[in-house]
C-alpha positions, 0 to 999 in steps of 0.5 A, a space after each residue: 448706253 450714252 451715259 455708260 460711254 460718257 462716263 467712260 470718257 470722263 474716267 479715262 481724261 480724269 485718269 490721265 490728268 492723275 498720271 500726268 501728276 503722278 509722273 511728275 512726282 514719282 522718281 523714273 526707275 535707274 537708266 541701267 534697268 530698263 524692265 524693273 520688273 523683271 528683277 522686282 521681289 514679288 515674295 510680298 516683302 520680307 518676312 522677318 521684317 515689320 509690317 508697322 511701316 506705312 506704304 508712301 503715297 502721293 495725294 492729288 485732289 484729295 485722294 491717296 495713290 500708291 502708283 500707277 499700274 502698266 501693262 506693255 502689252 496692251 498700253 495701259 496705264 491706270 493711277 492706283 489709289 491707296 485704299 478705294 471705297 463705292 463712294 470714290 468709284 463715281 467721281 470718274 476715277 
């Protein structure tokens, strides 16, 4: 049980570090929409369009993210990665 909350401890300082860089890389969104949210597409994209385009990512120690995730309501945060596999789960984030 130490060991699960010792890890827990390591994943979320390592989880804030990787946001910290994350917000120094990623644009704020414009001042005269202050839920982006709301308004956002969540159609999947534009069907007549082409899937070849490659998502942005932003690498940080090595590993790929796409963003960060946030919940308001329960004040998390979390760094999204671009693709995620067992091996990468042990590093703490």
């Amino acid at each position: 049980m130490l060991y699960n909350y010792r890890q827990s401890q390591m994943a979320g300082k390592r989880s804030a570090e990787i946001l910290a860089a994350l917000e120094e890389q990623i644009p704020e969104p414009e001042a005269d929409d202050p839920d982006p949210g709301e308004n956002a597409d969540v159609s999947g994209g534009d069907e007549g369009g082409s899937d070849d385009r490659e998502m942005p990512t932003i690498t940080i120690d090595g590993n790929r993210y796409i963003g960060y995730l946030e919940c308001r309501a329960i004040h998390l945060r979390l760094p999204v990665m671009s693709d995620w596999d067992h091996r990468k789960s042990h590093r703490g984030v």
